[in-house]
C-alpha positions in Angstrom: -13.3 -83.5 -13.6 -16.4 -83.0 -15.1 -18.2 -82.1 -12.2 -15.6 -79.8 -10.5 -15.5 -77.7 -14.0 -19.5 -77.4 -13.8 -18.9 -76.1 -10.3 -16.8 -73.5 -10.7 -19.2 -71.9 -13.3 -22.3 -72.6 -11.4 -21.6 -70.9 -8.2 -20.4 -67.6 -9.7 -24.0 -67.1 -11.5 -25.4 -67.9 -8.7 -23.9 -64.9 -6.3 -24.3 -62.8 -9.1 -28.3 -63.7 -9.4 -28.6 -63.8 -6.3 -26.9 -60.4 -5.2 -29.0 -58.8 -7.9 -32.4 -59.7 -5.8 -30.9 -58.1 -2.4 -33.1 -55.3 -1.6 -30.2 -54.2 0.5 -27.7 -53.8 -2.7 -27.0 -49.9 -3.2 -28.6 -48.7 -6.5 -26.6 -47.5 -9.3 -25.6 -43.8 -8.4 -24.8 -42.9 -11.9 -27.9 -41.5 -13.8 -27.9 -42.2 -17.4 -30.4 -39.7 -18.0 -29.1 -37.4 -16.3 -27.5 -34.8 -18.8 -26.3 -32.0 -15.9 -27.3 -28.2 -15.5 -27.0 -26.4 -18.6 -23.3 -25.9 -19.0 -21.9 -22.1 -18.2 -20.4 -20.0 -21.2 -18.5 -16.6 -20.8 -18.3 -13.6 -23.3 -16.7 -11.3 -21.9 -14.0 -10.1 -18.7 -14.4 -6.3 -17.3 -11.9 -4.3 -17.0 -10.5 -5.9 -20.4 -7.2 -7.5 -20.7 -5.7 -6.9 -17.2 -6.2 -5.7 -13.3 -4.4 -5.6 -10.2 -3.7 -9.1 -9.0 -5.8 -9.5 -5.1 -6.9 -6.4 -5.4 -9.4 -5.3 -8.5 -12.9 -6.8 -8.8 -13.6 -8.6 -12.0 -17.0 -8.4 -14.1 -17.5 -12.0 -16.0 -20.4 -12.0 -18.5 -21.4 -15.1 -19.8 -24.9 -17.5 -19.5 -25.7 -20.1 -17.3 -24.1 -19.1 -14.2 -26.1 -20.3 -10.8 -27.6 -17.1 -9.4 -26.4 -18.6 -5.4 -22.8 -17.1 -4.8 -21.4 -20.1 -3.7 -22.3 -22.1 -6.1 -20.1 -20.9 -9.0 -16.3 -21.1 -8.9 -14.0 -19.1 -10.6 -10.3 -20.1 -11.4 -7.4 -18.3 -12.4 -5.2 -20.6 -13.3 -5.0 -22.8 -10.4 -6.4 -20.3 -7.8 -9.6 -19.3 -6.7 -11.2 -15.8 -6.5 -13.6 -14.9 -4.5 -17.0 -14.4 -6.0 -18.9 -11.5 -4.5 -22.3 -11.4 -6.6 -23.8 -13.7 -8.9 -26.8 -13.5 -11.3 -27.2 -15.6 -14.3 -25.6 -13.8 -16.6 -23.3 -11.8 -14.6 -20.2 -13.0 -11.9 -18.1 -10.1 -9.9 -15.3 -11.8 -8.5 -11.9 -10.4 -6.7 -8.9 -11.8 -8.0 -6.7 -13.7 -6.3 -3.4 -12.6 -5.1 -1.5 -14.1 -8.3 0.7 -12.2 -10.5 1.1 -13.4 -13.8 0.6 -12.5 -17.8 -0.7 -16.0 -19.0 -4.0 -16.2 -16.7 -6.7 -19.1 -18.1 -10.5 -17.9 -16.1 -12.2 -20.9 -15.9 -15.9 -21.1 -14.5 -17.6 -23.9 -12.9 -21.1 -24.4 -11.6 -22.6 -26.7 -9.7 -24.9 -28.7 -10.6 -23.3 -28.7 -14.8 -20.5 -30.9 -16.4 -18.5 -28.7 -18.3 -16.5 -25.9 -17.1 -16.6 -22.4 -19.1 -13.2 -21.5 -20.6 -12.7 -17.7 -21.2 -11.1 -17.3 -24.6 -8.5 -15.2 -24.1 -5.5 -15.1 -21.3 -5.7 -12.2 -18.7 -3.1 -10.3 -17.3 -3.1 -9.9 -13.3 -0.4 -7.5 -12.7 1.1 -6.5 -9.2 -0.5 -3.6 -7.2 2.5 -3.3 -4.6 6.3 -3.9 -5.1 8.8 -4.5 -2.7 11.1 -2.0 -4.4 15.2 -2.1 -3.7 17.7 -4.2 -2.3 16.5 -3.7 1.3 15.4 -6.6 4.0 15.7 -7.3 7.7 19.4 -6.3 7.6 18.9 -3.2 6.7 17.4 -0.6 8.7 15.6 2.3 7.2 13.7 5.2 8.6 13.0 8.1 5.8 12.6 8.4 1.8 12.3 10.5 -0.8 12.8 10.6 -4.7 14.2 13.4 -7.4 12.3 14.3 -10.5 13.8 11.3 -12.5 12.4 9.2 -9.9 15.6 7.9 -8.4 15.0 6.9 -4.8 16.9 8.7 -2.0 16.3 6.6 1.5 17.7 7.4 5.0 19.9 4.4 6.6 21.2 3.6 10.1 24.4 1.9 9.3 27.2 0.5 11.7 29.1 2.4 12.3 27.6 5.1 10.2 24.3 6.8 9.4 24.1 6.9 5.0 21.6 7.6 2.8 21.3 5.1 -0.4 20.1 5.9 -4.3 18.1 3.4 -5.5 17.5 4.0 -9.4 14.9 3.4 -11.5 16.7 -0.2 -12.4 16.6 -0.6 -8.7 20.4 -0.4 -8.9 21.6 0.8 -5.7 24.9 3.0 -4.6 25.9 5.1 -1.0 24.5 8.7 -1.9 26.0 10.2 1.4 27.2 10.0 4.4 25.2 11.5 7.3 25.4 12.9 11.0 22.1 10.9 12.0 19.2 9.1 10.5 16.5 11.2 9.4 12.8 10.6 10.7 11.5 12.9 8.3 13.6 14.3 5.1 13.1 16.5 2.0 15.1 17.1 -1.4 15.5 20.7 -1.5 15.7 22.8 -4.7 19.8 22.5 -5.4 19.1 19.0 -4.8 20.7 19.1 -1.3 18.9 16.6 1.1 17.5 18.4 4.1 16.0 16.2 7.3 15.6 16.4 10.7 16.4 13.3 13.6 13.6 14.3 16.9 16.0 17.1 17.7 16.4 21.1 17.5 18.2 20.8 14.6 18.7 21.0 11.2 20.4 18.9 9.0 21.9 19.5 5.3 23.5 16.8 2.9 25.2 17.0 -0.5 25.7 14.2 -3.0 28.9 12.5 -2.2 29.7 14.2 0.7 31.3 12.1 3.8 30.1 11.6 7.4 32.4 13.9 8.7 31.5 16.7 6.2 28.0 16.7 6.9 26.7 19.9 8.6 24.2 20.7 11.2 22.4 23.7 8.9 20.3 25.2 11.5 19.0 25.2 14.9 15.3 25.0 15.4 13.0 26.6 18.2 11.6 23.1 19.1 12.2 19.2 18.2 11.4 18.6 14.7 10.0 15.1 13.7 9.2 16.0 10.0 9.1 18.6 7.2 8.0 20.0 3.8 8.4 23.0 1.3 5.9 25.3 0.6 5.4 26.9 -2.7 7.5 29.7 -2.3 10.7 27.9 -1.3 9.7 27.7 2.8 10.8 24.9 4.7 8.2 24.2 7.5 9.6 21.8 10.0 7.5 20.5 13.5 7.4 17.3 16.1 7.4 17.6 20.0 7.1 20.6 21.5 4.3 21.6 19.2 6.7 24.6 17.3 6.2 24.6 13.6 9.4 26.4 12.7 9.4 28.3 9.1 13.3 28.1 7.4 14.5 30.4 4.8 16.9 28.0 3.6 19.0 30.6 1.6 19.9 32.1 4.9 23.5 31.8 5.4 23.8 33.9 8.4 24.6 31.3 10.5 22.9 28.5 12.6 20.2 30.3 14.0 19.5 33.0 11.0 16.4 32.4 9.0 14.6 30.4 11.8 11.0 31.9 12.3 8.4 29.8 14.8 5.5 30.0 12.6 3.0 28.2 15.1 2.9 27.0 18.7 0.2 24.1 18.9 0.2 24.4 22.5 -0.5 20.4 23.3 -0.6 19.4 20.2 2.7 17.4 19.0 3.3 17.1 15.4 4.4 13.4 13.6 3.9 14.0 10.7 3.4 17.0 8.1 2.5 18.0 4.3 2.1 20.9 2.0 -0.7 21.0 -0.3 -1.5 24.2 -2.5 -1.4 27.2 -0.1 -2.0 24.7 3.3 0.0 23.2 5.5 -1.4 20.2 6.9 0.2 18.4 10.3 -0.6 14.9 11.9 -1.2 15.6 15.5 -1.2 13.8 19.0 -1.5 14.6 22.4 -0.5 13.5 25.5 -3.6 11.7 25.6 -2.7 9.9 22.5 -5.4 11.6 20.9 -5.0 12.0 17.3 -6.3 14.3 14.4 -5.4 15.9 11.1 -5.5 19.5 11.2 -4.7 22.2 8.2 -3.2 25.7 8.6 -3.6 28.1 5.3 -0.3 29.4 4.3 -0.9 33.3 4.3 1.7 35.0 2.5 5.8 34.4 1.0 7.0 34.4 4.4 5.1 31.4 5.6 2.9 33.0 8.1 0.2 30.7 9.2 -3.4 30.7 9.6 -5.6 29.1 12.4 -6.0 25.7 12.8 -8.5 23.7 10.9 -9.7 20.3 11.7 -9.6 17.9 8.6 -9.9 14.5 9.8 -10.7 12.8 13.6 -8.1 9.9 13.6 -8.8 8.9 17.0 -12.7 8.6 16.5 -12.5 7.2 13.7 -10.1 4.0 15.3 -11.6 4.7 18.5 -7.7 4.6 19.1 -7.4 0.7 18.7 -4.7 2.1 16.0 -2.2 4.7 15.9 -1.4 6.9 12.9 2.0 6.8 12.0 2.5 9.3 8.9 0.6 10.4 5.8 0.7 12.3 2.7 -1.8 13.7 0.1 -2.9 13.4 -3.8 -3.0 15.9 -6.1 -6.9 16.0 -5.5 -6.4 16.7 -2.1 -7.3 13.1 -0.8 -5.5 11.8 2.7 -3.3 8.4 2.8 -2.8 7.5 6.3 -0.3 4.9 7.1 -0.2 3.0 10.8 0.1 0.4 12.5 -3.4 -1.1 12.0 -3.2 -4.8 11.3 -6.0 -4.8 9.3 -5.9 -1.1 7.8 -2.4 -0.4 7.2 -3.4 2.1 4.4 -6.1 4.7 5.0 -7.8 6.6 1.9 -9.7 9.7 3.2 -12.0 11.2 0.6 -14.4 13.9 1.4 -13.9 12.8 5.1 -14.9 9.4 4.6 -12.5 6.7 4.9 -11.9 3.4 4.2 -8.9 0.5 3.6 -6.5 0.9 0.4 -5.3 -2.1 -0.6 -5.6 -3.9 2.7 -6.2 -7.3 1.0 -2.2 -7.3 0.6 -0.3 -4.4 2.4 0.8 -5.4 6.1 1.6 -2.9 9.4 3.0 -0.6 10.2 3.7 1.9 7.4 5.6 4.6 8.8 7.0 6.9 6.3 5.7 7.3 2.5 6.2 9.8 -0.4 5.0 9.9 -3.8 6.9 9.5 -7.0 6.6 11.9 -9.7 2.8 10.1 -11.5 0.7 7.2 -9.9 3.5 5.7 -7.5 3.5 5.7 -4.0 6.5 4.7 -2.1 6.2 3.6 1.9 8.5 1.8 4.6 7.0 -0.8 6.3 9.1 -2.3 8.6 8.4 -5.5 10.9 10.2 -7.8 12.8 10.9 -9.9 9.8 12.1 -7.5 7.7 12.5 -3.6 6.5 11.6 -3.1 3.1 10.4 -0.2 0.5 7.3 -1.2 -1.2 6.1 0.8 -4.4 2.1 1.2 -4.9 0.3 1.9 -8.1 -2.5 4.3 -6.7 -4.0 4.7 -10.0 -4.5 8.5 -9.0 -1.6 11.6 -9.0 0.4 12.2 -5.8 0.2 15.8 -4.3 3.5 17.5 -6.1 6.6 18.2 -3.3 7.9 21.7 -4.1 11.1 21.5 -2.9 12.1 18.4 -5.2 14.7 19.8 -8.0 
């Protein structure tokens, strides 16, 4: 017994000396003395307090970070921005796409232990909203909202055409009925909703009123796709056929009174259009599906136009690989261009040059948009998953509507 106890604590010592003379044995990977890059600190987040979540790029300032991009990480929360610059002291990163108001940034480099905690929570608040009740059941085509900024959107109901209020709770109630979707629409000043359907006519709504009240107002010289007030109480209306048609809206001589043809294009057909100041502006296409933005001053109270002007080259600019769908303007004067780019849904045109607005989270296509009474801008997009409004924070003032009461 004596022996086989001996044995049993003689062999173990013996692998154990002998694995710890195998030259082959792997060497201890962890280094004692190794105490790790210097650990990263932060000070200080710009802009301070919050941003638009996926869209704004933050400044971090701190010490320690690794001056090679990839080697620092940023968290928020649980998610990772992307890191565009790096120096030492300094980390621009783009948030991620995460909407909260309890936000921990964290930073870790590689290469140090500890990760740097930012003392404070952020805020990342949402850029875009999907705004209303609406989804793929519900099929909308045309919008526009009062001075309280209640939402008035055109529907294509079975069996009936309607148009919906959405309120500023996003509650939602029937506003009217209606003769015919509107492709392009307009409150007018007695708060009557005027819009047009691709035809040579004119349509008028009242709060309340039925489908089989609804009137055809007047009849225009050409098809009409869209149309705006002018400052002295004009209503341009244009679309195929190139007539831009001026209506005096206080006409009541019947359905062809009041109805002036302002402009022929000749081959230029007209999508989309927009008052600004004392200029019309028109998105144009061709037969060619060549397509520009063009302006034509506004010369006196009548609504006489002046020659064309060209603003912006959409179809050099895309080299056509997109199509312009509709647009609108700031109060600066600044184009928004909404298609049906995958990658560009949104176009911002300043000075001429253009570039993506919040293409990071807006999808194709955007086909109809109007501003809100400050920063808001409201557009349709509609895919085959779904039709929705969405509500952008532009951070800048929309162009005012002078028709809206």
């Amino acid at each position: 017994m004596r022996i086989l106890s001996l044995f049993r604590i003689i062999v173990p010592i013996s692998l154990v000396m002998f694995s710890c003379e195998d030259p082959n044995y792997p060497e201890n990977i962890w280094d004692e003395d190794d105490q790790g890059n210097a650990s990263p600190s932060i000070s200080s987040v710009e802009p301070e307090g919050s941003a638009f979540a996926g869209i704004d790029t933050l400044t971090i300032n701190g010490q320690n970070f690794s001056e090679n991009t990839s080697a620092n990480l940023v968290y928020f929360n649980n998610m990772l921005g992307n890191v565009v610059s790096a120096t030492s002291t300094s980390l621009k990163v783009v948030t991620p796409n995460l909407v909260s108001d309890s936000v921990q940034i964290r930073v870790a480099v590689q290469g140090a232990f500890l990760f740097a905690d930012f003392s404070s929570l952020y805020t990342l608040t949402a850029a875009v909203l999907d705004y209303g009740p609406f989804d793929q059941f519900t099929d909308i085509f045309s919008l526009d909202l009062d001075r309280d900024e209640n939402l008035i959107v055109s529907m294509e109901g079975t069996p009936n055409a309607e148009f919906w209020i959405v309120d500023v709770n996003q509650d939602t109630a029937v506003w009217s009925g209606a003769l015919a979707k509107g492709s392009g629409m307009k409150l007018g000043p007695t708060g009557s909703v005027y819009f047009v359907n691709y035809q040579r006519f004119l349509y008028k709504d009242e709060q309340g009123t039925p489908k089989e009240n609804s009137e055809i107002f007047k009849r225009l010289n050409g098809n009409a796709t869209d149309l705006d007030f002018d400052s002295y109480g004009n209503l341009f209306a244009g679309g195929a056929g190139s007539t831009i048609d001026v209506v005096d809206i206080n006409d009541d001589g019947g359905l062809t009174s009041g109805v002036t043809e302002a402009k022929n294009l000749d081959t230029l057909d007209i999508l989309s259009l927009r008052v600004l100041n004392d200029y019309l502006y028109v998105l144009t296409t061709t037969v060619a599906s060549d397509q520009a933005i063009y302006k034509m001053q506004i010369l006196d109270d009548s609504g006489s136009l002046g020659d064309l002007e060209l603003v912006f080259d959409w179809s050099s600019y895309t080299n056509k690989l997109s199509s312009a769908l509709c647009f609108t303007l700031s109060e600066a004067g600044d184009l928004f261009v909404g298609s049906d780019s995958d990658d560009q849904p949104l176009t911002y045109i300043q000075n001429g040059d253009a570039s993506g607005f919040y293409s990071s989270i807006l999808t194709a296509p955007i086909s109809y948009m109007a501003w809100g009474n400050s920063n808001y801008l409201y557009v349709i997009n509609k895919t085959e998953e779904t039709n929705r409004v969405q509500r952008i924070d532009t951070r800048m003032s929309g162009a005012d509507y002078y028709g809206r009461p």
